[in-house]
N, CA, C and O atoms as CSV, one atom per row, in Angstrom:
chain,resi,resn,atom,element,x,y,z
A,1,UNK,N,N,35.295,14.030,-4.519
A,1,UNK,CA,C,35.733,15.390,-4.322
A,1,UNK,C,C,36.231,15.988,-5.624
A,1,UNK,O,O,35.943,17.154,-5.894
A,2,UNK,N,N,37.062,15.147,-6.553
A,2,UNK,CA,C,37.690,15.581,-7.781
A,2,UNK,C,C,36.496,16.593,-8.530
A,2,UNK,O,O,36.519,17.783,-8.847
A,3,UNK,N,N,35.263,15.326,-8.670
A,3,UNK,CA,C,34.193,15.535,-9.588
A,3,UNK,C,C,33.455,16.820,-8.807
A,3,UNK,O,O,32.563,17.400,-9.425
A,4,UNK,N,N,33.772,17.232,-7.596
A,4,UNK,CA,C,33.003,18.691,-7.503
A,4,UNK,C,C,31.876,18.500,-6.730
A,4,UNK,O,O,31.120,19.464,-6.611
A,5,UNK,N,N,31.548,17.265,-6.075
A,5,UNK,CA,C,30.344,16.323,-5.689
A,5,UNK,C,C,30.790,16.839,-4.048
A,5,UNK,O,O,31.878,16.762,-3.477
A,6,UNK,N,N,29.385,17.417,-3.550
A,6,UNK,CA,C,29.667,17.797,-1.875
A,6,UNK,C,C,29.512,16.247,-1.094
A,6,UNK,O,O,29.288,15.160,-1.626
A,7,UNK,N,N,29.735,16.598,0.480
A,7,UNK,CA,C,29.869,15.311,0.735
A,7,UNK,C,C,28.802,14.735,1.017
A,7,UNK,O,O,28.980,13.642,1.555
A,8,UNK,N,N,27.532,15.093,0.838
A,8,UNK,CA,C,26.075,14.625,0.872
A,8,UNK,C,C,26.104,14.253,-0.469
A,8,UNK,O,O,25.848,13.054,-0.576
A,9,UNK,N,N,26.251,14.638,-1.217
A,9,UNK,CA,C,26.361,13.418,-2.660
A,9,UNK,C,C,27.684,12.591,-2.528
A,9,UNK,O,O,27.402,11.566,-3.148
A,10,UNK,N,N,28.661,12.486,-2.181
A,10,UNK,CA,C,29.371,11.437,-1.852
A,10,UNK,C,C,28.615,10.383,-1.242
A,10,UNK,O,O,28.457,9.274,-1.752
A,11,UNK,N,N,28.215,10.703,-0.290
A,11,UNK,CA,C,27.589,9.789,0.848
A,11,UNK,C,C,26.487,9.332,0.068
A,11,UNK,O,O,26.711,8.122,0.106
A,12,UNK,N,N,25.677,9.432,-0.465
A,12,UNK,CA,C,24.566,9.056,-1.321
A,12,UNK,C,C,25.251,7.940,-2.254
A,12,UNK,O,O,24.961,6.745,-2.197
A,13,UNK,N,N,26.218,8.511,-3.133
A,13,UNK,CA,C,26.712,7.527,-4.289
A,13,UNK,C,C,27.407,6.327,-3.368
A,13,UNK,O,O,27.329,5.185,-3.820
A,14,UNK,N,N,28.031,6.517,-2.196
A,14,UNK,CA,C,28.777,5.021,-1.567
A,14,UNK,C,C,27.935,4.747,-1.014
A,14,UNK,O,O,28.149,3.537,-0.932
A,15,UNK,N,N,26.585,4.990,-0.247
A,15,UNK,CA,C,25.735,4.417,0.366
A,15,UNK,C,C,26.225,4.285,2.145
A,15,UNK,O,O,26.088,3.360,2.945
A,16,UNK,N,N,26.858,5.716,2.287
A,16,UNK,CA,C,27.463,5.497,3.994
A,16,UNK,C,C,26.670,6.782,4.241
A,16,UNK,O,O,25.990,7.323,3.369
A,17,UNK,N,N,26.821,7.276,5.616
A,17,UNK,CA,C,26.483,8.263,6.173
A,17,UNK,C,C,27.558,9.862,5.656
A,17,UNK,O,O,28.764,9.823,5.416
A,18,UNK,N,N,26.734,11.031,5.608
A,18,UNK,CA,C,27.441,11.772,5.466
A,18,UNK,C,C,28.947,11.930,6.348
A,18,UNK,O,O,30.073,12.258,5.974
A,19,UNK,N,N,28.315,11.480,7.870
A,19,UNK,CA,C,29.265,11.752,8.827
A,19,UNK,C,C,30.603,10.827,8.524
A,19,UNK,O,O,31.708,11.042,9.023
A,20,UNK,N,N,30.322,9.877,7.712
A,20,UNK,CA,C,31.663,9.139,7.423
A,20,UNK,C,C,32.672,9.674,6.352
A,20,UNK,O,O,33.901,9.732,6.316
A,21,UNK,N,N,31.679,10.037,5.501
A,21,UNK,CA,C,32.465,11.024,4.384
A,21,UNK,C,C,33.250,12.559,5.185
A,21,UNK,O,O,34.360,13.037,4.948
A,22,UNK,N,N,32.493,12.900,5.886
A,22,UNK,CA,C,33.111,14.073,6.610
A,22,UNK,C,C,34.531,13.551,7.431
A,22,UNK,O,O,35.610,14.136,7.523
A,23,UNK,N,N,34.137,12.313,7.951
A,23,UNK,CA,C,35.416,12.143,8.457
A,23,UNK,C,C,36.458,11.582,7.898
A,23,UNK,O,O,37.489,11.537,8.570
A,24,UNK,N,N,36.456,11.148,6.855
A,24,UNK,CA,C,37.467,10.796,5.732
A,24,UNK,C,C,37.806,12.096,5.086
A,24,UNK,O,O,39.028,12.239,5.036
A,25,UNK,N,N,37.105,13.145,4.549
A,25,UNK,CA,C,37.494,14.269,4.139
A,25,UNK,C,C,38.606,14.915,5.053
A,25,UNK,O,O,39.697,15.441,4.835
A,26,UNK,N,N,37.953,14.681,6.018
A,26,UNK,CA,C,39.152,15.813,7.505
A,26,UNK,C,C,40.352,15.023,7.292
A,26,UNK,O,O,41.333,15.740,7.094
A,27,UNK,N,N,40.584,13.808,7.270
A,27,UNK,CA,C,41.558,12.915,7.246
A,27,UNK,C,C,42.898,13.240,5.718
A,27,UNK,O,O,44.076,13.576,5.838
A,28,UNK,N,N,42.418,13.077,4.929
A,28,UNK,CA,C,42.913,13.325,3.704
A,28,UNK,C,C,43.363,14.748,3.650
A,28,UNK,O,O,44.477,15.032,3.209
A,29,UNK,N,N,42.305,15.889,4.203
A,29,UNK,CA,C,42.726,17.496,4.473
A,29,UNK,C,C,44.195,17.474,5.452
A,29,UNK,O,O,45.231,18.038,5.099
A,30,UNK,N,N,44.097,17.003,6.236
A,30,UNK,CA,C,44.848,16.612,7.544
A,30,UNK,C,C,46.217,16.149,7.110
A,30,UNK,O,O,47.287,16.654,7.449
A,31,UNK,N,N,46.025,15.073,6.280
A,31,UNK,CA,C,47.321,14.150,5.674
A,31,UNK,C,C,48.036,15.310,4.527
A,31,UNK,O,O,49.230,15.590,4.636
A,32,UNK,N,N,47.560,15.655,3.926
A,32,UNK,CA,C,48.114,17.176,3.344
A,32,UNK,C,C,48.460,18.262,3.792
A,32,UNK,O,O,49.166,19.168,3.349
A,33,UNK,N,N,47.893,18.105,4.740
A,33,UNK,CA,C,48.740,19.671,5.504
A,33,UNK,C,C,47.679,20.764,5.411
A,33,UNK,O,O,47.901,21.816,6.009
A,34,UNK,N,N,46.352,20.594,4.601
A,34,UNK,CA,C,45.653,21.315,4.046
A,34,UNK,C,C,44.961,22.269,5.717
A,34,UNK,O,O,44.147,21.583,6.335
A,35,UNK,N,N,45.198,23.361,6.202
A,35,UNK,CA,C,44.566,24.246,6.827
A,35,UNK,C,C,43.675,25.303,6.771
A,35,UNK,O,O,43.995,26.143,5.931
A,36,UNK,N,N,42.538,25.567,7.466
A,36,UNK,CA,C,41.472,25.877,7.189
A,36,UNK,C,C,42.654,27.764,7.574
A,36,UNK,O,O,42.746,28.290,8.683
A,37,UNK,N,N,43.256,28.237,6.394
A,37,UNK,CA,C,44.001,29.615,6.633
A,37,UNK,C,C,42.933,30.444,5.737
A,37,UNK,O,O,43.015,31.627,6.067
A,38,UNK,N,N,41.966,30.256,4.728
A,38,UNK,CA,C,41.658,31.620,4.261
A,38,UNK,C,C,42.293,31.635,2.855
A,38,UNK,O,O,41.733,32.283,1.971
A,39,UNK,N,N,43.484,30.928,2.588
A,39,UNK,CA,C,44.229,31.489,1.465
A,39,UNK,C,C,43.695,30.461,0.217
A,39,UNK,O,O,44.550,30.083,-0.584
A,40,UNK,N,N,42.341,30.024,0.050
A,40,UNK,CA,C,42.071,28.775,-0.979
A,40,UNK,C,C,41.130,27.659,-0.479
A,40,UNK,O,O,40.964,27.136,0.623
A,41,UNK,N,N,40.662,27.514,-1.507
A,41,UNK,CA,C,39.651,26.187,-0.656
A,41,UNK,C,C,40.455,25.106,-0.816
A,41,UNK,O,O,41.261,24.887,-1.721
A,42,UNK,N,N,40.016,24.072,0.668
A,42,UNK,CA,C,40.982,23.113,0.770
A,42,UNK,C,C,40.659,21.682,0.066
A,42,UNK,O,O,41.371,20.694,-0.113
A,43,UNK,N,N,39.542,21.911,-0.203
A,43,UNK,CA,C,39.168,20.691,-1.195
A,43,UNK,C,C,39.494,20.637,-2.728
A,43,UNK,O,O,39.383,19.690,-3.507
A,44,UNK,N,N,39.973,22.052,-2.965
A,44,UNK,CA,C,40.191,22.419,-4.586
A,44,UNK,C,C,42.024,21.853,-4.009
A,44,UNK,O,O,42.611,20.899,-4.519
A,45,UNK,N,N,42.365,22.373,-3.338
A,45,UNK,CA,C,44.311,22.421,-2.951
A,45,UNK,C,C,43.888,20.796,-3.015
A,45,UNK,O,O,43.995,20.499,-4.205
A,46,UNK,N,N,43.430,19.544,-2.217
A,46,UNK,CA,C,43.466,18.464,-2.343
A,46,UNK,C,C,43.509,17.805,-3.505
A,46,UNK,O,O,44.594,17.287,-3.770
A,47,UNK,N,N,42.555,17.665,-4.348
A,47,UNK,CA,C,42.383,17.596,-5.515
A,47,UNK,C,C,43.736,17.507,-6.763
A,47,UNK,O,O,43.981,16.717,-7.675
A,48,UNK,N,N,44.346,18.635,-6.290
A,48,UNK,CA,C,45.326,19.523,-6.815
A,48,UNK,C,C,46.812,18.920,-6.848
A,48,UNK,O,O,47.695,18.838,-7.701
A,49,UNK,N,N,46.617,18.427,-5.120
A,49,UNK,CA,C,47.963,17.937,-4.534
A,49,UNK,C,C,47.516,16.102,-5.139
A,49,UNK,O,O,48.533,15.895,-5.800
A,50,UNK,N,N,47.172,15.569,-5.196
A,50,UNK,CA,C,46.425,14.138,-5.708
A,50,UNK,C,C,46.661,14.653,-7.290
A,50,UNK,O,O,47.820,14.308,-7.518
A,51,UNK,N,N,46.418,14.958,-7.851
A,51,UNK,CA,C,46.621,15.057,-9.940
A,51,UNK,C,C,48.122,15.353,-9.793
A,51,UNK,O,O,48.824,14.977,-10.732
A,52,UNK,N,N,48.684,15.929,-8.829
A,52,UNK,CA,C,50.355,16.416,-9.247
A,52,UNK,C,C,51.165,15.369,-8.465
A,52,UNK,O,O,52.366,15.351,-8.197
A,53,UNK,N,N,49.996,14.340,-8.118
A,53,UNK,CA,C,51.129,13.068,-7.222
A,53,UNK,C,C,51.313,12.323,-8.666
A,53,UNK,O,O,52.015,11.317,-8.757
């Protein structure tokens, strides 16, 4: 996610199904608090909140 890589190239580089990457994404969105509000993309805020840990 850092590198900007959607989750069909995730899933390609680990060799799992997209659907697993999707559900690890929701998970990590989820564990942040990250909500689908409109105000920012939530994969850039993740990213974000992970470099300032």
């Amino acid at each position: 996610m850092a590198e900007g890589r959607s989750n069909g190239e995730i899933a390609r580089g680990l060799y799992v199904t997209e659907a697993a990457v999707n559900k690890h994404v929701s998970s990590i969105l989820q564990k942040l608090d990250l909500r689908l509000d409109g105000q920012g993309h939530r994969r850039v805020l993740a990213v974000l909140a992970y470099l300032r840990a």
